[in-house]
FILUM-949776 format. One line per field, with one value per residue (C-alpha): residue number from 1; z, y, x. Coordinates in Angstrom, 2 decimals. Example, Ala and Ser with C-alpha at 12.3 -4.5 7.8 and 13.67 -1.06 7.14 Angstrom:
BEGIN
num: [1,2]
pz: [7.80,7.14]
py: [-4.50,-1.06]
px: [12.30,13.67]
//
This chain:
BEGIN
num: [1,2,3,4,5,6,7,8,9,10,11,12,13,14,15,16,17,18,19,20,21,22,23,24,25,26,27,28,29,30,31,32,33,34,35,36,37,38,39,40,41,42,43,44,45,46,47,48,49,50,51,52,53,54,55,56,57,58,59,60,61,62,63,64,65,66,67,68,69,70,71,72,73,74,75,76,77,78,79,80,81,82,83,84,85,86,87,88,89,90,91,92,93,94,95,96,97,98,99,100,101,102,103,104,105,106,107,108,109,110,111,112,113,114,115,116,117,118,119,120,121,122,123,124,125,126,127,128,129,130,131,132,133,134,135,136,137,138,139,140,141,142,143,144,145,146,147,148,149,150,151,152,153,154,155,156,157,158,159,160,161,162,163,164,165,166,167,168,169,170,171,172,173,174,175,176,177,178,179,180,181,182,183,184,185,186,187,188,189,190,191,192,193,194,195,196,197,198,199,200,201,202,203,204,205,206,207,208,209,210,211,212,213,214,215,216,217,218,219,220,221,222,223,224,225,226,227,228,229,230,231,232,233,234,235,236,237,238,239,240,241,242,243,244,245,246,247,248,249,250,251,252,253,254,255,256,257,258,259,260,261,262,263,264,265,266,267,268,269,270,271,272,273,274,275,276,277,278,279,280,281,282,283,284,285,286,287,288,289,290,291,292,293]
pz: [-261.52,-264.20,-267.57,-270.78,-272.77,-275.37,-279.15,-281.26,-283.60,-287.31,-288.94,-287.28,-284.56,-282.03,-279.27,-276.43,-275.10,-271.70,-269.69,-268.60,-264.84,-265.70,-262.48,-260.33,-261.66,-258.61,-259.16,-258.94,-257.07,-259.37,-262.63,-261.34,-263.76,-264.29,-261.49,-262.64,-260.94,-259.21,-257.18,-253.56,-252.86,-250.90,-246.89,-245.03,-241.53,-238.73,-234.78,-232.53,-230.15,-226.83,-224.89,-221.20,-218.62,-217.52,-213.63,-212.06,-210.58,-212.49,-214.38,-212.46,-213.91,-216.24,-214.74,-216.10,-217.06,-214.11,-215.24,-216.04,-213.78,-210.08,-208.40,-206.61,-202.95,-201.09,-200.60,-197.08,-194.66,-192.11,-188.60,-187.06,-188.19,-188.17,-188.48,-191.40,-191.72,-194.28,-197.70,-198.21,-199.77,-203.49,-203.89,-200.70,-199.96,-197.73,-194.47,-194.02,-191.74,-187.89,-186.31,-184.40,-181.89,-180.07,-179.39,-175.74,-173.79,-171.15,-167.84,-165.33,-161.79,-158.57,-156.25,-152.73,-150.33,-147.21,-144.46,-141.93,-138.59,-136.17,-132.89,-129.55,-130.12,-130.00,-127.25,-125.48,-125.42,-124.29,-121.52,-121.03,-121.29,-118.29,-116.14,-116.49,-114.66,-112.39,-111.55,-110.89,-108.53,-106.11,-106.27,-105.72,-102.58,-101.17,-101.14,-99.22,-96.92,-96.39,-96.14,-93.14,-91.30,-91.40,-90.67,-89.86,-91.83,-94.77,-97.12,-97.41,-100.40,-101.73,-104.98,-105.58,-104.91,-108.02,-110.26,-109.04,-110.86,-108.05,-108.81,-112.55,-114.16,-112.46,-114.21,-117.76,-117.33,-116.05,-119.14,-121.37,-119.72,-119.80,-123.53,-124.67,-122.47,-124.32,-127.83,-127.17,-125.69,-128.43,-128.13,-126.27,-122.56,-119.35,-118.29,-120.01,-118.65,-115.00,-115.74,-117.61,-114.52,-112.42,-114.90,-115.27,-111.19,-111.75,-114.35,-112.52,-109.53,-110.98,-112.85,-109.16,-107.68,-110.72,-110.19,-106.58,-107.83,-110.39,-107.18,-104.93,-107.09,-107.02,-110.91,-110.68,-106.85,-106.09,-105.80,-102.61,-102.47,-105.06,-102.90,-100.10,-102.18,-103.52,-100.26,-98.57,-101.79,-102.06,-98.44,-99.00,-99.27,-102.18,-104.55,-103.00,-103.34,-107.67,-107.57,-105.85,-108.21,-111.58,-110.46,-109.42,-112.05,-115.23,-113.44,-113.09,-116.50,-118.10,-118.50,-120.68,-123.16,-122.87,-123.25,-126.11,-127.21,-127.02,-129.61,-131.89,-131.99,-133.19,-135.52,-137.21,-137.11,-138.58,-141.23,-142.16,-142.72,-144.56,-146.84,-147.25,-148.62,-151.22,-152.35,-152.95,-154.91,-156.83,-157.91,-158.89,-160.88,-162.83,-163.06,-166.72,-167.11,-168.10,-171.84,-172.64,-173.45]
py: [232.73,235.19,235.52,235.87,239.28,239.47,239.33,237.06,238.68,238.16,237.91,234.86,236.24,233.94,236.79,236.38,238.98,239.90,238.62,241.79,241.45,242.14,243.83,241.47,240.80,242.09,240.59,243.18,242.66,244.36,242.41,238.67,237.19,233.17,232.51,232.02,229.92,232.25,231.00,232.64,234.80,233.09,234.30,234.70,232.30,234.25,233.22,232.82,234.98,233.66,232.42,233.49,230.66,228.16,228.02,226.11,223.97,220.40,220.79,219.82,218.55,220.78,221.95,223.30,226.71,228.44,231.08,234.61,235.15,235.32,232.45,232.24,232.16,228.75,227.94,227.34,227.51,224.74,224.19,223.39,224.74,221.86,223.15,222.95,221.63,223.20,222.07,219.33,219.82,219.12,215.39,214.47,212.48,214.28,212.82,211.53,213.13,211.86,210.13,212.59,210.07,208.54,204.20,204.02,203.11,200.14,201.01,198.22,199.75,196.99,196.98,198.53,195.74,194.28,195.91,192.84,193.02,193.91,191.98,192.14,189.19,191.26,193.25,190.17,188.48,191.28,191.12,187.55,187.88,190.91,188.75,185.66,187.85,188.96,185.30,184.20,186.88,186.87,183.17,183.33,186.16,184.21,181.51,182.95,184.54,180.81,179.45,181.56,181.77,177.91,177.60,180.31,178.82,178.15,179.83,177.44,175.24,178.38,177.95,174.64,174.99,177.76,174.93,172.16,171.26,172.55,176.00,176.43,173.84,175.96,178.97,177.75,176.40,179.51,181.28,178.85,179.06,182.81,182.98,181.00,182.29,185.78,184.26,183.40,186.38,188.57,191.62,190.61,192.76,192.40,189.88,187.03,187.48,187.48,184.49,182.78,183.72,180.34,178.45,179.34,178.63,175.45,174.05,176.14,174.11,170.64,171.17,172.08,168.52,166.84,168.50,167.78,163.97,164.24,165.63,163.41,160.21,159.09,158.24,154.91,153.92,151.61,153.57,154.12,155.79,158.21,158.61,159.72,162.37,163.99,163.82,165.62,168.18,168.90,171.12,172.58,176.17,176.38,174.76,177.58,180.14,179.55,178.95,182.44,184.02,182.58,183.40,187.25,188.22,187.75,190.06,192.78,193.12,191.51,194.76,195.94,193.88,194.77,198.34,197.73,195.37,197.81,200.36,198.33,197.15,200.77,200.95,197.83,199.44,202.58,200.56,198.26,201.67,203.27,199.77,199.70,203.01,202.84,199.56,201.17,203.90,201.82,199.27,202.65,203.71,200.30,199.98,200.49,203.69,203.30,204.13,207.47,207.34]
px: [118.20,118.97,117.34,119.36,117.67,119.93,119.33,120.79,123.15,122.24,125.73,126.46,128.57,129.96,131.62,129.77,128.09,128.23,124.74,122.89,121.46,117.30,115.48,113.24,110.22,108.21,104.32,101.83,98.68,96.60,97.85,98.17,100.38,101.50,103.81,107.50,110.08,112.07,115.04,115.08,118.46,120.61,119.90,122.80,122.37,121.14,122.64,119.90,119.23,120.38,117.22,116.49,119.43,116.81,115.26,117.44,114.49,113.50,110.43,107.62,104.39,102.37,99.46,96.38,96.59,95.22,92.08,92.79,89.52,90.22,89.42,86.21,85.99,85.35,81.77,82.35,85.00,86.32,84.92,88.44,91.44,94.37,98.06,99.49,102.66,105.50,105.63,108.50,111.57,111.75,112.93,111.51,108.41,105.92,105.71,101.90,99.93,100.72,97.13,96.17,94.08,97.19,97.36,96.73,99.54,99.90,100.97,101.54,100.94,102.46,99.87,100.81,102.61,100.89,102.49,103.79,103.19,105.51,106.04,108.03,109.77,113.33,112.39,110.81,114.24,116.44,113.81,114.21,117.85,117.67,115.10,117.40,120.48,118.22,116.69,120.20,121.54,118.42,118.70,122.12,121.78,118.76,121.03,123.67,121.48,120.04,123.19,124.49,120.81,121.25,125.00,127.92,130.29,128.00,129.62,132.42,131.35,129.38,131.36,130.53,127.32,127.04,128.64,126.01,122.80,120.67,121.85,122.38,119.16,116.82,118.02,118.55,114.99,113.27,115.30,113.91,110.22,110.20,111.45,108.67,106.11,107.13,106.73,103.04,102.31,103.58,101.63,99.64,98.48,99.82,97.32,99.58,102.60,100.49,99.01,102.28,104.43,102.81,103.48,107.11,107.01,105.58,108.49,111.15,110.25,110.21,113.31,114.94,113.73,115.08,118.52,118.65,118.36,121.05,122.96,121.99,122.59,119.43,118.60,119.87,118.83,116.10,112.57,112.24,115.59,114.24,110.97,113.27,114.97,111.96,110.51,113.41,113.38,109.85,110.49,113.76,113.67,115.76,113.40,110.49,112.63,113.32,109.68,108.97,111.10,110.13,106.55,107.75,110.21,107.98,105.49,107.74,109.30,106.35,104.96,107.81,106.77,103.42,103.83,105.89,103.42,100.54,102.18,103.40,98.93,98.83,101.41,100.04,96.92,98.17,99.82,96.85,94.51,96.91,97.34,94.19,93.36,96.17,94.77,90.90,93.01,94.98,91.85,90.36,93.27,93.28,89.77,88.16,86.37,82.66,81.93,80.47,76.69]
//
């Protein structure tokens, strides 16, 4: 704002006169005067001074102004020291902290098996199967032999005589006799097959005087016709000779199976000890364990 100092002219004339710029009134201290309305110069606009780029990093929240003082030391340190694990990511939850007492874990353990107890039974009847083709040749040969002691032309009808009942019942029975009398036995000792040999005799024999009256024709003849058969049968030494050997044979390869029959006892015995220790270590595997006091 400028301020007209000029003095009116007194004859009235009109030609302007050129305004006359008048110095700043600059207020002095000393004098304090009225304050006149002065219009501020115009400022010319001033470009900001470019600020400092920004940290890349999103503001976090503020935090309190940490103290200029250092910080104090903790009162008191930890007993255990727990790793620490690295500071997430930024955007990314932190994991929580793992449980550091793990869940205790099922484990199913299978019991150990019974061990089954082995037998003789397959070595019992390859030995029945050997003492059957040894039954049949002796009775075969002591038949022959009997055949020409009796006669000198007894072998003739030799043939048929090895295709007749008297010949092969007796040894299909004394196979079947000796099979089962293995069976019982089992493992069982030598003893057994001693005392099972007579009564393989015994059947072997009556079997014989039942085929000698299928031979003879007898079954359907009147009763004393029978009588006279068995009579005639019960002497013939045929019939005593499959009785000797049914008695002898089981005997003599009777104690094959016994042997064999004695270690498979241990091996089951073996077996059964060694069962039994893995099932007192396996119930004290399973078995709870007794709460601390």
């Amino acid at each position: 704002m400028t301020t007209d100092n000029s003095t009116p002219r007194p004859d009235g004339d009109d030609t302007p006169v050129e305004p006359v710029a008048a110095d700043p009134v600059t207020p002095t201290p000393e004098a304090p005067a009225e304050p006149e309305l002065v219009e501020p110069a115009p400022v010319e606009p001033v470009a900001p001074a470019p600020e400092p780029a920004a940290d890349p990093e999103p503001a976090v929240d503020p935090e309190p102004a940490a103290d200029a003082q250092p910080a104090a030391e903790p009162a008191a340190q930890p007993t255990t020291a727990l790793p620490s694990a690295p500071p997430p990511a930024h955007g990314q939850q932190p994991e929580p902290a793992a449980d550091t007492a793990a869940a205790p874990q099922v484990v199913y353990v299978d019991a150990p098996a019974r061990p089954k107890k082995r037998g003789t039974r397959g070595v019992g009847l390859a030995v029945v199967l050997l003492s059957t083709g040894v039954f049949a040749v002796l009775y075969a040969l002591a038949t022959i032999a009997l055949a020409l002691a009796l006669r000198p032309d007894g072998l003739n009808g030799f043939g048929g005589y090895l295709a007749s009942a008297p010949f092969f019942v007796p040894v299909l029975v004394f196979a079947g006799a000796h099979l089962l009398l293995v069976i019982v036995a089992n493992r069982a000792g030598w003893w057994i097959h001693v005392l099972g040999g007579f009564l393989v005799a015994v059947v072997v024999w009556v079997s014989f005087l039942g085929a000698a009256l299928i031979a003879a024709e007898a079954i359907g003849a009147t009763e004393a016709q029978q009588q006279s058969v068995i009579l005639q049968q019960l002497v013939n030494p045929l019939g005593i000779i499959a009785a000797v050997l049914a008695r002898e044979i089981p005997i003599w390869v009777g104690g094959i199976v016994a042997r064999r029959g004695r270690a498979q006892t241990a091996r089951n015995a073996d077996a059964q000890a060694a069962y039994e220790r893995d099932l007192a270590a396996h119930r004290a595997s399973v078995q709870p364990a007794a709460p601390a006091s």
